[in-house]
C-alpha positions as CSV (number, residue, x, y, z in Angstrom):
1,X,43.1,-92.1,-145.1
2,X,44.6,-89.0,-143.3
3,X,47.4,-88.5,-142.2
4,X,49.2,-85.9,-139.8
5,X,52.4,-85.5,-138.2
6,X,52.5,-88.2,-136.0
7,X,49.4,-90.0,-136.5
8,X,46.8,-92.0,-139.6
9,X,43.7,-92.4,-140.0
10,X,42.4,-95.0,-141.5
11,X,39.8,-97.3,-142.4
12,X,39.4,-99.8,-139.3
13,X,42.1,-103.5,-139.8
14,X,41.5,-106.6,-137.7
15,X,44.1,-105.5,-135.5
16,X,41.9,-102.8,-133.7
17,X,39.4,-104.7,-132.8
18,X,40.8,-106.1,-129.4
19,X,42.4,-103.0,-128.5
20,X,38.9,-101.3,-129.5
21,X,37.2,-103.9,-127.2
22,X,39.5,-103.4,-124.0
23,X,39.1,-99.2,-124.7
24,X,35.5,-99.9,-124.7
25,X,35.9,-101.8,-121.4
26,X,38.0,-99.1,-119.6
27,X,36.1,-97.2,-117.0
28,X,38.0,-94.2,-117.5
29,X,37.6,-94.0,-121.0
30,X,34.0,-94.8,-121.2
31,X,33.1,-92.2,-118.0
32,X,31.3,-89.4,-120.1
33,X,29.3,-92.6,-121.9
34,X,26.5,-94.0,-121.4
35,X,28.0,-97.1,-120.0
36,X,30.9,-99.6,-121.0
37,X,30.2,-101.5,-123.8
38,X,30.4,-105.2,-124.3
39,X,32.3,-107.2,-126.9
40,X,29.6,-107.5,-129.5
41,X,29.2,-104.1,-129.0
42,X,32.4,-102.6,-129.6
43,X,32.4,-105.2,-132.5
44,X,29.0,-104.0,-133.8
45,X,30.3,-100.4,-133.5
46,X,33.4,-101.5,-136.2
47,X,31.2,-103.2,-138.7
48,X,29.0,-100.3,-138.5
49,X,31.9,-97.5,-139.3
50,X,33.5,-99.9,-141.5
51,X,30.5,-100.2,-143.4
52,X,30.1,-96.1,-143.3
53,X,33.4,-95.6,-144.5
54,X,33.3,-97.9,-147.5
55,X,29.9,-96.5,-148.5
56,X,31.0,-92.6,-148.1
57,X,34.9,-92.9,-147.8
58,X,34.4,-90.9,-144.8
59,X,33.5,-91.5,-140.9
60,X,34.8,-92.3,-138.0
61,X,38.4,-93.7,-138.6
62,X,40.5,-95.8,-136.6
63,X,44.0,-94.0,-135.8
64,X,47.4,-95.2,-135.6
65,X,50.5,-93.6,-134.2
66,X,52.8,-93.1,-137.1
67,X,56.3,-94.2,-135.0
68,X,54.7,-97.8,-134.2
69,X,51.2,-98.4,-136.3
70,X,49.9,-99.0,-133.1
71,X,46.0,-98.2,-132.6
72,X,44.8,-95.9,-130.1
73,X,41.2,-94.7,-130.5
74,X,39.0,-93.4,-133.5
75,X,39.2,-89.4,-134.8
76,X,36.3,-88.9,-137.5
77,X,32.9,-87.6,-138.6
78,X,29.5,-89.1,-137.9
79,X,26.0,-88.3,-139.8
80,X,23.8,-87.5,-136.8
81,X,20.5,-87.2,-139.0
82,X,17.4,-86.8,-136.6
83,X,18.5,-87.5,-132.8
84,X,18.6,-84.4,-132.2
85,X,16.9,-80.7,-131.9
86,X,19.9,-79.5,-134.2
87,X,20.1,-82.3,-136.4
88,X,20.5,-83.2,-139.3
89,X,24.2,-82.4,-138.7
90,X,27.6,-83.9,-139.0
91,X,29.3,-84.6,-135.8
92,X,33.4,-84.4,-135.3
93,X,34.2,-87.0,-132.6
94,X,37.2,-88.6,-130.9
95,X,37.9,-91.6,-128.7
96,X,41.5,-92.1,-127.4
97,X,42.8,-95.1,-125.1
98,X,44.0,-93.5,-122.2
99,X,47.6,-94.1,-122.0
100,X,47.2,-91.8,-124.7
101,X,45.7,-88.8,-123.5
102,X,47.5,-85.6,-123.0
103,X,49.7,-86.1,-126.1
104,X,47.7,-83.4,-128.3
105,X,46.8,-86.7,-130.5
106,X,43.0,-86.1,-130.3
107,X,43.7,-82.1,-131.1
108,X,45.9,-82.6,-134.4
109,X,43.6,-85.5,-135.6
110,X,40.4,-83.2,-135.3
111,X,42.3,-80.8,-136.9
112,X,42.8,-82.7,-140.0
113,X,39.4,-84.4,-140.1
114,X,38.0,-80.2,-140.0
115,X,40.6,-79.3,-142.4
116,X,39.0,-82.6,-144.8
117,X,35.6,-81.6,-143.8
118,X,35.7,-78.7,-145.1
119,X,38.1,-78.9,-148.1
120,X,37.5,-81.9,-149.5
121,X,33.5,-82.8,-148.5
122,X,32.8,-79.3,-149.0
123,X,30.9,-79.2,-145.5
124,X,29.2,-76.2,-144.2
125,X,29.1,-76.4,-140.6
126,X,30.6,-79.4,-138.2
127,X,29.2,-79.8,-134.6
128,X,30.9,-81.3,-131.3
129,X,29.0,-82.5,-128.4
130,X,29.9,-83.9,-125.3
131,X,29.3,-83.9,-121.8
132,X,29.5,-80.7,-119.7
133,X,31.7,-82.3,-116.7
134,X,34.1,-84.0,-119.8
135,X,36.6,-80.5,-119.5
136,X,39.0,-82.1,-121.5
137,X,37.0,-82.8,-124.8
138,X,35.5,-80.0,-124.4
139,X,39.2,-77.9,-124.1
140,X,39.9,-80.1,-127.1
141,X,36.6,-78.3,-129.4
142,X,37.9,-74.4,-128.5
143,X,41.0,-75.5,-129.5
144,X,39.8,-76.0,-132.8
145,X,38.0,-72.7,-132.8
146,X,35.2,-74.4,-132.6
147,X,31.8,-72.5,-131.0
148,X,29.8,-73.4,-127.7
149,X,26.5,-73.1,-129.2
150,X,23.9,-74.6,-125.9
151,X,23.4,-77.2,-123.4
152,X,21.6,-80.1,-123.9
153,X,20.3,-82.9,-122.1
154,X,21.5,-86.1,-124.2
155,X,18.6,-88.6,-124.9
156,X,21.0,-91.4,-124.6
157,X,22.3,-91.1,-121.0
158,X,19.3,-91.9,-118.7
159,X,21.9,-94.9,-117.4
160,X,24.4,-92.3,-117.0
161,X,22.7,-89.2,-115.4
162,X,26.2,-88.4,-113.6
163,X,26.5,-87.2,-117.8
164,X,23.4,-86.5,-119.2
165,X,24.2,-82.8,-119.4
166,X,26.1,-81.9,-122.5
167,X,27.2,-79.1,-124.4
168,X,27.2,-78.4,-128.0
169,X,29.3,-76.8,-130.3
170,X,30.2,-75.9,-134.1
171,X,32.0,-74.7,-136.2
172,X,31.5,-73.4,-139.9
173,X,33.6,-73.9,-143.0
174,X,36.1,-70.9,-142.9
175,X,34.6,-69.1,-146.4
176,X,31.2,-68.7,-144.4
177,X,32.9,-66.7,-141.3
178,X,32.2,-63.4,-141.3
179,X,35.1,-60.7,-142.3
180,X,36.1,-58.5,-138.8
């Protein structure tokens, strides 16, 4: 579990699923995706993370708001171990409902997932991809310093071609940058 200011992140409760589900199911949320997911899915994706987060005791956490304990979205890290042309690699990723965009939520959770990444797992290098028309996840990675390394055409998004292009970046833990 992490904590920040105004939000926790935690290991996923029964509570999230529905709201989880009906994220999954929003168009506006789901855009830069390769298509809305249905209930099994979004269900499939829990147990999955669940599972990841028992096993390693980190991954991609659910997030409440601290005033309520009310979910909105996921913050973590994911193993991405041959998908890709740059992988293995560990991913940073965020998914907020949308009545919660704007808020800085996704930009102080990444934060502390980096600052965990780093300081606690020891991590060398964490990468952030998305797609190249998504300007506000993309806004969200240079705030966190964070590197655009390349574009990429994603293998998944051949039912979503409107977001096939993506862009990559990174960041490495802060005792490999170089001194200026």
């Amino acid at each position: 579990m992490l904590k920040t200011e105004r939000l926790i992140l935690r290991q996923w409760e029964k509570s999230d699923y529905l709201p989880f589900i009906k994220m999954s199911l929003d168009p506006d949320v789901m855009k830069y995706l390769p298509g809305l997911l249905t209930e099994e899915e979004s269900l499939h994706i829990i147990k999955t993370v669940k599972k990841i987060i028992d096993n390693n005791g980190w991954g991609i956490w659910a997030v409440e708001l601290k005033e309520n304990h009310r979910f909105i979205g996921f913050i973590g890290l994911h193993e991405q171990p041959a998908q890709f042309d740059f992988s293995p690699c560990i991913e940073i990723a965020w998914r907020l409902s949308k009545e919660h965009w704007g808020n800085g939520y996704a930009t102080e959770g990444a934060k502390a997932v980096l600052d965990y990444a780093f300081h606690t797992l020891n991590f060398d290098k964490i990468v952030s991809f998305t797609a190249s028309v998504n300007i506000a996840s993309e806004a969200i990675m240079k705030k966190l310093d964070m590197t655009k390394v390349k574009e990429f055409t994603h293998p998944e998004f051949s039912s979503n071609p409107y977001a096939a292009k993506h862009v990559l970046y990174e960041i490495n833990h802060p005792r490999l940058k170089k001194p200026t």
